[in-house]
DSSP file (Angstrom, degrees, kcal/mol; ACC not computed):
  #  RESIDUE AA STRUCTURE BP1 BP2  ACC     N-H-->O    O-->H-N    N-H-->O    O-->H-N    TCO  KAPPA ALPHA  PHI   PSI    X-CA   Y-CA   Z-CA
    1    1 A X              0   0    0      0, 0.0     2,-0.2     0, 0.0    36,-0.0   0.000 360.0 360.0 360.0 120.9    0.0    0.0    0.0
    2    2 A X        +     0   0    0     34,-0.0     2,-0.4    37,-0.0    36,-0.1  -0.378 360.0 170.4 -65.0 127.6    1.2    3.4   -1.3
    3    3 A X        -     0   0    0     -2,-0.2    34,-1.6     2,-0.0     2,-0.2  -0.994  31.4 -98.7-162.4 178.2    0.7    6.5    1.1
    4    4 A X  E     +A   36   0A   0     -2,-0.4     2,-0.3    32,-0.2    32,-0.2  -0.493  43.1 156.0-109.7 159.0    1.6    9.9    1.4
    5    5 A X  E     -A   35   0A   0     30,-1.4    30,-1.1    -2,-0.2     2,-0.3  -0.859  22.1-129.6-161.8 160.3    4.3   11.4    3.4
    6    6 A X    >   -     0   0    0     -2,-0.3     3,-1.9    28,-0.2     5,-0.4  -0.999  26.6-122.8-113.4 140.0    6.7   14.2    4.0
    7    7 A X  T >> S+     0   0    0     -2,-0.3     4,-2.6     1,-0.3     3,-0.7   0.725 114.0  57.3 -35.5 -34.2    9.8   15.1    4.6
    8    8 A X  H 3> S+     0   0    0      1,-0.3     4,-2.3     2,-0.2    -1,-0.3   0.702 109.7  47.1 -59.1 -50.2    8.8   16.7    7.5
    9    9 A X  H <4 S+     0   0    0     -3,-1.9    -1,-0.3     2,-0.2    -2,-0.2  -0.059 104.2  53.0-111.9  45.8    7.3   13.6    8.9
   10   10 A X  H X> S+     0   0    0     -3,-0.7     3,-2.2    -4,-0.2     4,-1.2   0.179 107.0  59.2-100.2 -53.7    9.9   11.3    8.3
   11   11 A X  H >< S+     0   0    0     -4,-2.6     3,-1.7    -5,-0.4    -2,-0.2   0.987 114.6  46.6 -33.0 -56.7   12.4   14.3   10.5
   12   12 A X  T 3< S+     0   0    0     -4,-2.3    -1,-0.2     1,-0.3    -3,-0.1   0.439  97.4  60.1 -91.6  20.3   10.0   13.6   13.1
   13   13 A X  T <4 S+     0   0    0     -3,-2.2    -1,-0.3   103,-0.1    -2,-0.2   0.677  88.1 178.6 -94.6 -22.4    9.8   10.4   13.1
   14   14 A X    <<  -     0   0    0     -3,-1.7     3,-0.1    -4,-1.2   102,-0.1   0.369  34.7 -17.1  53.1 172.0   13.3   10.2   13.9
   15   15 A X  S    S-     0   0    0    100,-0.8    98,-0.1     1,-0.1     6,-0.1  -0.206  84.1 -83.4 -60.6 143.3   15.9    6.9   14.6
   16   16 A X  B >>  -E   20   0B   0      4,-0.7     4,-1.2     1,-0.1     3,-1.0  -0.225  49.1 -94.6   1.6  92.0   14.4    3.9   15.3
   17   17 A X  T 34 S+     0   0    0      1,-0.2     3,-0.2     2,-0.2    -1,-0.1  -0.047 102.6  13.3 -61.6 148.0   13.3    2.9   18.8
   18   18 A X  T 34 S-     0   0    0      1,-0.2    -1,-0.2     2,-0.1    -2,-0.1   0.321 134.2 -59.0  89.0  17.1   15.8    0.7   21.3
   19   19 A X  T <4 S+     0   0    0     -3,-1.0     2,-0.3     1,-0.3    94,-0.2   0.820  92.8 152.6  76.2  45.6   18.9    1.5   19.0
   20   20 A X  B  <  -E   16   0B   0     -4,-1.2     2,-1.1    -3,-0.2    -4,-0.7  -0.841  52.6-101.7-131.7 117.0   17.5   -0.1   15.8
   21   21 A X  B     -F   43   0C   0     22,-1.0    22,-1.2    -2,-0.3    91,-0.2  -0.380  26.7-128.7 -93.3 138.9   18.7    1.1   12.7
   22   22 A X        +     0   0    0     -2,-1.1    89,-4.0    90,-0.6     2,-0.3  -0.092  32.1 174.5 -66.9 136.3   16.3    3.5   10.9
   23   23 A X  E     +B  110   0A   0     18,-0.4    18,-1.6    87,-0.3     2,-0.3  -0.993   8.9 158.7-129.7 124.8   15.8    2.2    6.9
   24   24 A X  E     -BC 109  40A   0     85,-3.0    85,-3.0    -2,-0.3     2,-0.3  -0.947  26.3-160.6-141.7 159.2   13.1    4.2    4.5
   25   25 A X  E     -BC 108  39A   0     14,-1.4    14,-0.9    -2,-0.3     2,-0.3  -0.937  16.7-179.8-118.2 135.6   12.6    4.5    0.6
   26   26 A X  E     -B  107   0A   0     81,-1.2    81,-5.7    -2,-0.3     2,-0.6  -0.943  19.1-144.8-138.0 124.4   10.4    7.6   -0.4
   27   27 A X  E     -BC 106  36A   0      9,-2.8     9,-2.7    -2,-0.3     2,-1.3  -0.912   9.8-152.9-129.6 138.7    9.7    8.3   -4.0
   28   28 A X        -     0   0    0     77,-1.5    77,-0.4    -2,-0.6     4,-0.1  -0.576  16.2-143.6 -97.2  70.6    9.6   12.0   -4.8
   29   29 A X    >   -     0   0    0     -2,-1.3     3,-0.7    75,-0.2     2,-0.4  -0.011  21.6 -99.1 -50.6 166.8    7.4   12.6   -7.8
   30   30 A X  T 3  S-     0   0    0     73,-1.3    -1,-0.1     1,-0.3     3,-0.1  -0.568 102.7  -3.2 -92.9 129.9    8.0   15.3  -10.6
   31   31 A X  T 3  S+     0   0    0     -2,-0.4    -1,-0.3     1,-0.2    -2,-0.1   0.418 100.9 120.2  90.9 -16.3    5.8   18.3   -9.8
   32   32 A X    <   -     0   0    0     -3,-0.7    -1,-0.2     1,-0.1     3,-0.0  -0.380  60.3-142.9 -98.3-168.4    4.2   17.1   -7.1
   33   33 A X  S    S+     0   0    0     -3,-0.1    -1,-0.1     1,-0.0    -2,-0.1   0.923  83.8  44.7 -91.8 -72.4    4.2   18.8   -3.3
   34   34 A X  S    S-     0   0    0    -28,-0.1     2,-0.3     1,-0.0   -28,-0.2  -0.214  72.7-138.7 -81.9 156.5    4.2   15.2   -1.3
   35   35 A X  E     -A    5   0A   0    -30,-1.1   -30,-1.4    -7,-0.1     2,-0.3  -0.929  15.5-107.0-111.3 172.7    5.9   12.1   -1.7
   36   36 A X  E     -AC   4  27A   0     -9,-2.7    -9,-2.8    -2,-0.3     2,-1.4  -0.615  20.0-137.8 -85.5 106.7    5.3    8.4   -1.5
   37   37 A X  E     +     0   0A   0    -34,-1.6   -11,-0.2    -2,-0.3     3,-0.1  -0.627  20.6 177.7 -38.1  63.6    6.4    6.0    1.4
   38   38 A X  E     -     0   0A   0     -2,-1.4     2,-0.3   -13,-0.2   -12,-0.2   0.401  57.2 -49.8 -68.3 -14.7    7.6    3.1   -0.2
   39   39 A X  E     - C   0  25A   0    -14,-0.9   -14,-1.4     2,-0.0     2,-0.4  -0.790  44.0-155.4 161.9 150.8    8.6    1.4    3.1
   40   40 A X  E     + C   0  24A   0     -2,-0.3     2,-0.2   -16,-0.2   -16,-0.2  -0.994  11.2 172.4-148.1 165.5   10.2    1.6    6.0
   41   41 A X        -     0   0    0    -18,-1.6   -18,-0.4    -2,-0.4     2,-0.3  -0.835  25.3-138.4-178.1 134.5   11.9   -0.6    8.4
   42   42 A X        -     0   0    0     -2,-0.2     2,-0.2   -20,-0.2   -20,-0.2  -0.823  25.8-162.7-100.0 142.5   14.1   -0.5   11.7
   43   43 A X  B     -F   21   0C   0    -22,-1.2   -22,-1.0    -2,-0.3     6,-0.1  -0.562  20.1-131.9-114.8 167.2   16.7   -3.2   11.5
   44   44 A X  S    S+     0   0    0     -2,-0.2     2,-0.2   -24,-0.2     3,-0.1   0.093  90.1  37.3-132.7  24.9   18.8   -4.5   14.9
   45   45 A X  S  > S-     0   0    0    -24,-0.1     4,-2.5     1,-0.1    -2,-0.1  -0.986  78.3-122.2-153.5-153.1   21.5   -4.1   13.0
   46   46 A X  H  > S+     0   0    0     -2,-0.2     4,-2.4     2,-0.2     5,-0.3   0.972 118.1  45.6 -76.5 -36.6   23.8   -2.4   10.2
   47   47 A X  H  > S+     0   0    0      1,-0.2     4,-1.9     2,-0.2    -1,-0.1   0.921 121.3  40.6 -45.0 -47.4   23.9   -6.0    8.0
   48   48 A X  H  > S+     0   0    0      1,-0.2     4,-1.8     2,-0.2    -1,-0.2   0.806 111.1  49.3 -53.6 -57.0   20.4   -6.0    8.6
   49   49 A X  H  X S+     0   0    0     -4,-2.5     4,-2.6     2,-0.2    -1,-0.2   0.940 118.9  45.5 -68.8 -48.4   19.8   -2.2    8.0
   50   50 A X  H  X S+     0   0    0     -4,-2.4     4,-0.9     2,-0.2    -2,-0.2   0.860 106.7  57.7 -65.0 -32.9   22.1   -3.0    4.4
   51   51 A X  H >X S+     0   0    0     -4,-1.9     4,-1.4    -5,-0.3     3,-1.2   0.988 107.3  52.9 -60.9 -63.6   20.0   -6.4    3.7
   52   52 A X  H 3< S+     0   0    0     -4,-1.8     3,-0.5     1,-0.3     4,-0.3   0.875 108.6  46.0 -12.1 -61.8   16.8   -3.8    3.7
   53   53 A X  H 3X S+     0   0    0     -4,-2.6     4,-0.8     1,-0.3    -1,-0.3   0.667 109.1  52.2 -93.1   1.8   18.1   -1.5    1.3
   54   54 A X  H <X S+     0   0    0     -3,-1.2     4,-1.7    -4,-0.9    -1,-0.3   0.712 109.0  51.8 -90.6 -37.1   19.3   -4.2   -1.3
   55   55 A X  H >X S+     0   0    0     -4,-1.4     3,-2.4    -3,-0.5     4,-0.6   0.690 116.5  45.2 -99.3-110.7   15.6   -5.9   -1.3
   56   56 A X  H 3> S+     0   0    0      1,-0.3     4,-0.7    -4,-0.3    -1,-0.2   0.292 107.6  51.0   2.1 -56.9   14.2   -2.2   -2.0
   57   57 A X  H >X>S+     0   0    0     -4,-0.8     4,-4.2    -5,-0.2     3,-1.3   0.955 107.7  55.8 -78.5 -33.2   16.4   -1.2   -4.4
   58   58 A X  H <X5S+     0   0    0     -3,-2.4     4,-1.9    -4,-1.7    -1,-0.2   0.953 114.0  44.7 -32.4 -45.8   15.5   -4.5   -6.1
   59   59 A X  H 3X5S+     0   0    0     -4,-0.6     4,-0.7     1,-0.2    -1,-0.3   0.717 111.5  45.0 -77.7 -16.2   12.0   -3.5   -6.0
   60   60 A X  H XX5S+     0   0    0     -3,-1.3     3,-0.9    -4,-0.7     4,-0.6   0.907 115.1  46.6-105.5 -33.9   12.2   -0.5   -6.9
   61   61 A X  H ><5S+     0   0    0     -4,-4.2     3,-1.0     1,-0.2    -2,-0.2   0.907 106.2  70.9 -64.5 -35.5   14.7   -1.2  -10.0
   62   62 A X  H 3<<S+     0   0    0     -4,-1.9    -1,-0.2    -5,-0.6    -2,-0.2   0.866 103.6  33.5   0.4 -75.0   12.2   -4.1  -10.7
   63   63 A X  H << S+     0   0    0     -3,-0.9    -1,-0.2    -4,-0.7    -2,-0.2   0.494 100.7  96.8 -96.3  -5.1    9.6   -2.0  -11.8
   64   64 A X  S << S-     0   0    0     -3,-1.0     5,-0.1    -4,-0.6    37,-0.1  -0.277  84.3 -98.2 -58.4 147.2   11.7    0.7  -13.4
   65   65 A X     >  -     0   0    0      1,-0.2     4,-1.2    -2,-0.1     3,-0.2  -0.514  44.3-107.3 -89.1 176.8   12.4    0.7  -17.3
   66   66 A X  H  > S+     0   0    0      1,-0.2     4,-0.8     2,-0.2    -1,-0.2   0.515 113.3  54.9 -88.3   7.8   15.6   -0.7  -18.0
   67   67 A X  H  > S+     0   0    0      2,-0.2     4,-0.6     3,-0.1    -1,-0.2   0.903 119.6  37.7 -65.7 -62.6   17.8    2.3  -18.9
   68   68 A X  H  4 S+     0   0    0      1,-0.3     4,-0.5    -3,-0.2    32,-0.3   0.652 111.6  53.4 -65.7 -17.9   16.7    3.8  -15.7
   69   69 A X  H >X S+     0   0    0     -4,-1.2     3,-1.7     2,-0.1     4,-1.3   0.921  87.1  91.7 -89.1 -47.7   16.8    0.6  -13.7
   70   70 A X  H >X S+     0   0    0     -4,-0.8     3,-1.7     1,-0.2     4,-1.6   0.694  90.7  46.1 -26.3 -78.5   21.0    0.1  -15.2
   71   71 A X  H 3X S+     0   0    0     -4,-0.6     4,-1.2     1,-0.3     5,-0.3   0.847 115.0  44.3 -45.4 -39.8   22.4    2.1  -11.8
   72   72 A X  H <4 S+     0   0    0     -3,-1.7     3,-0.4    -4,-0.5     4,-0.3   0.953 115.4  42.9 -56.8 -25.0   20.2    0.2   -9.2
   73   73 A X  H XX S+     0   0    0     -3,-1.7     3,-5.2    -4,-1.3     4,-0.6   0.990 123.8  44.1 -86.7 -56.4   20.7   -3.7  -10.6
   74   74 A X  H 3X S+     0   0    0     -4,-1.6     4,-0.8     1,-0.4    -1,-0.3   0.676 118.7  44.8 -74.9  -4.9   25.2   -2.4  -11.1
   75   75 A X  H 3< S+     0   0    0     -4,-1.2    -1,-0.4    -3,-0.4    -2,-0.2   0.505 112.0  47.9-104.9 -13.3   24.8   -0.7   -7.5
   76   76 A X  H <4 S+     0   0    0     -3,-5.2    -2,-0.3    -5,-0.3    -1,-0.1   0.586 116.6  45.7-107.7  -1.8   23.0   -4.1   -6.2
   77   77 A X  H  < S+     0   0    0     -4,-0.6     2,-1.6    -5,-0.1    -2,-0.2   0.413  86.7  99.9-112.9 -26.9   26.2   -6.2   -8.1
   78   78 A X     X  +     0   0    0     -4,-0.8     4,-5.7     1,-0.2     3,-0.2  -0.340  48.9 178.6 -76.7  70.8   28.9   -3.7   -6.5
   79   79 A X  H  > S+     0   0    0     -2,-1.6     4,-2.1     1,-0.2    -1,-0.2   0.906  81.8  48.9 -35.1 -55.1   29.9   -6.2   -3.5
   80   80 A X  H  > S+     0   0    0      1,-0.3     4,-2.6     2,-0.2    -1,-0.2   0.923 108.0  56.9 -74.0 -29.9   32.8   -3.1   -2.4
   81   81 A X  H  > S+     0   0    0      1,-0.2     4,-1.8     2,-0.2     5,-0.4   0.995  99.7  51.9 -43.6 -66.4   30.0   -0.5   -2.6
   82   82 A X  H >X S+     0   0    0     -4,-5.7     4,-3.9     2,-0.2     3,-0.5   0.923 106.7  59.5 -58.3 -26.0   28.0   -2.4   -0.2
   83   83 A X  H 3X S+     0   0    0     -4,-2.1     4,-5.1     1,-0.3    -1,-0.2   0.968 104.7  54.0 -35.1 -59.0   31.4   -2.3    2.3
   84   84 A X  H 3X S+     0   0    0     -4,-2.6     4,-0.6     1,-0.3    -1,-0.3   0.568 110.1  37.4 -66.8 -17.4   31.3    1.0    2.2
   85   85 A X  H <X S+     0   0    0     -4,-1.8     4,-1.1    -3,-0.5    -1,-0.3   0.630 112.8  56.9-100.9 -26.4   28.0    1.6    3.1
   86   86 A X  H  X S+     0   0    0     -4,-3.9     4,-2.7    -5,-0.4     3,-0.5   0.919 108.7  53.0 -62.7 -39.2   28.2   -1.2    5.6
   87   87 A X  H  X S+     0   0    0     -4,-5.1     4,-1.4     1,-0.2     6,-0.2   0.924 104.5  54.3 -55.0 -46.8   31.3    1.0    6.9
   88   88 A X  H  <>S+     0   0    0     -4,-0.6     5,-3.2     2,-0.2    -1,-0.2   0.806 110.0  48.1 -56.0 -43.5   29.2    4.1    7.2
   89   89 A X  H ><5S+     0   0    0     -4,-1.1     3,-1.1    -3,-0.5    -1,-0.2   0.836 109.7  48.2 -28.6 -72.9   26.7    2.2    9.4
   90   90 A X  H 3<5S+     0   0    0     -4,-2.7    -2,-0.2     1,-0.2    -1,-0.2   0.523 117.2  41.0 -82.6  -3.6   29.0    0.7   11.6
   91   91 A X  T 3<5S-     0   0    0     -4,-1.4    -1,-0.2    -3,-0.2    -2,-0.2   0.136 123.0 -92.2-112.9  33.4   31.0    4.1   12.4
   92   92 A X  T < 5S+     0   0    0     -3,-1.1     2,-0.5     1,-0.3    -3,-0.2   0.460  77.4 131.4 107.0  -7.2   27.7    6.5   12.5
   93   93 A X      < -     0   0    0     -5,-3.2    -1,-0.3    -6,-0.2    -2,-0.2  -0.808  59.6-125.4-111.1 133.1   27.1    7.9    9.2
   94   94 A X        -     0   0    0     -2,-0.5     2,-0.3    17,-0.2    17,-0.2  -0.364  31.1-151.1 -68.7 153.5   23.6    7.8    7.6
   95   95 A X  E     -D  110   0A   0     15,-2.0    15,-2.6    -2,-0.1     2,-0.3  -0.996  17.8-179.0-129.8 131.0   24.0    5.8    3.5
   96   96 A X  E     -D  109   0A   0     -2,-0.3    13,-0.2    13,-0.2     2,-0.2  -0.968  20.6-157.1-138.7 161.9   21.6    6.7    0.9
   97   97 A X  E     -D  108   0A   0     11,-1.8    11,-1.1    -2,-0.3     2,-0.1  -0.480  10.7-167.2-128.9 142.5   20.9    5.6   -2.8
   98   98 A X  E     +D  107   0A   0      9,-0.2     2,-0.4    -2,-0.2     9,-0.2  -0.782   8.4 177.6-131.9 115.4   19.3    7.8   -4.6
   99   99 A X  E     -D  106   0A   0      7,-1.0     7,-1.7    -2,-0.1     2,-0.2  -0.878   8.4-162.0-116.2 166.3   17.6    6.7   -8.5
  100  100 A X  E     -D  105   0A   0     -2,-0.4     2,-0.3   -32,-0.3     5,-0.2  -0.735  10.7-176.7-127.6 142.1   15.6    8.7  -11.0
  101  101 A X  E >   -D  104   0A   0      3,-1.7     3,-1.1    -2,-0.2     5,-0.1  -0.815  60.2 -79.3-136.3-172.4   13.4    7.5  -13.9
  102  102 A X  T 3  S+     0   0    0     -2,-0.3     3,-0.1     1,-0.3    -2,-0.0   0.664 126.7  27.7 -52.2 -23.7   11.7   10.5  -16.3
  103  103 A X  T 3  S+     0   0    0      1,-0.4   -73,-1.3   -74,-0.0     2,-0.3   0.299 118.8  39.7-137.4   5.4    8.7   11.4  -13.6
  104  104 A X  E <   - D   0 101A   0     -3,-1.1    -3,-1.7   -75,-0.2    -1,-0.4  -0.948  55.1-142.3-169.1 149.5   10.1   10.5  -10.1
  105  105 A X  E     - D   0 100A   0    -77,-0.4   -77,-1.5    -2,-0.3     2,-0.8  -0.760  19.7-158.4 -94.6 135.3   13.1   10.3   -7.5
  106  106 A X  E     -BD  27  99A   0     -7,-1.7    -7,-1.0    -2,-0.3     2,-0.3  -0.944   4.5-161.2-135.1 128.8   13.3    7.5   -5.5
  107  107 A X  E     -BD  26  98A   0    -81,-5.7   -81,-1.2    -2,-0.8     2,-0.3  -0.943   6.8-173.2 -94.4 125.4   15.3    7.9   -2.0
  108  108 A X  E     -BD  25  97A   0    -11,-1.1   -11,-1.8    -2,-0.3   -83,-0.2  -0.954  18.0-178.3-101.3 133.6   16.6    4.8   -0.1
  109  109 A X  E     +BD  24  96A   0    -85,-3.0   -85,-3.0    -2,-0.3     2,-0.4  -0.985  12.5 174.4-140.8 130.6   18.0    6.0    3.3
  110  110 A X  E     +BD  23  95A   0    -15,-2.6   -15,-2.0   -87,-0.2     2,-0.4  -0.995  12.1 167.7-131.0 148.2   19.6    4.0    6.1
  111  111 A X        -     0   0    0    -89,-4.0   -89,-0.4    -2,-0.4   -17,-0.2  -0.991  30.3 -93.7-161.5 153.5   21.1    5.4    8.8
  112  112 A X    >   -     0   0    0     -2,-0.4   -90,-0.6   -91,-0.2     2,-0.6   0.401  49.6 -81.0 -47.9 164.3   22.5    4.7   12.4
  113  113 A X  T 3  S+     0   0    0    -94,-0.2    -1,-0.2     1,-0.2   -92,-0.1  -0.909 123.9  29.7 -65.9 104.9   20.9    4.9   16.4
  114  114 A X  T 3  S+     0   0    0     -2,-0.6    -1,-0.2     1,-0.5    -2,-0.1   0.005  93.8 118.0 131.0  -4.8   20.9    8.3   17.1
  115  115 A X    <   -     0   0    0     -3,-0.5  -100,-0.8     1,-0.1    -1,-0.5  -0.119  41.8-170.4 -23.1 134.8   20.5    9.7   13.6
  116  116 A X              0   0    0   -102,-0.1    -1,-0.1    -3,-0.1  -103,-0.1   0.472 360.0 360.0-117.9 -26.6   17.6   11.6   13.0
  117  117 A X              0   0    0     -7,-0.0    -7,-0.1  -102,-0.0    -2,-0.1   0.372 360.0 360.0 168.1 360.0   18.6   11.4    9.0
């Protein structure tokens, strides 16, 4: 189920309760005010939080046409990529994705206990 969201209420929704790290995808349509809340999910750790944002971006490149979909599937095949974001995790620093087709931005954001993003 699609629903509608803001930036504003994703800030206040802030990190994850009990030191769970905070995971969402948001896709930011062209022209429009709001955007969509493709998912979220706190994870109980960074592997966890990275496993999250790999099954997203699957989904989201999935349904994307395949020009646009080219960065997720070579960013979902880039094993040192994923290090690096696993590194970010595990010393504090929020990791985000971002991809684009012709009408909409789509965010994937994961980020640490005590983040707020």
């Amino acid at each position: 189920m699609l629903t509608s969201t803001t930036p504003e209420d994703l800030a206040e929704a802030g990190p994850g309760q009990g030191g769970a790290y905070r995971c969402w995808a948001v896709a930011y349509p062209l022209h429009e005010t709001s955007s969509i809340l493709l998912g979220s999910h706190d994870a109980t750790s960074p592997r966890l939080a990275l496993r999250w944002l790999r099954e997203r971006t699957r989904n989201v490149t999935d349904q994307l046409d395949m020009a646009y979909a080219q960065p997720g599937r070579c960013w979902l095949k880039d094993e040192r990529e994923h290090e690096r974001a696993l590194t970010y995790l595990i010393t504090g620093t929020a990791y985000q994705l971002t991809l684009h087709d012709e009408n909409t931005r789509y965010v994937l954001v994961t980020y640490p206990p005590g983040v707020t993003s």
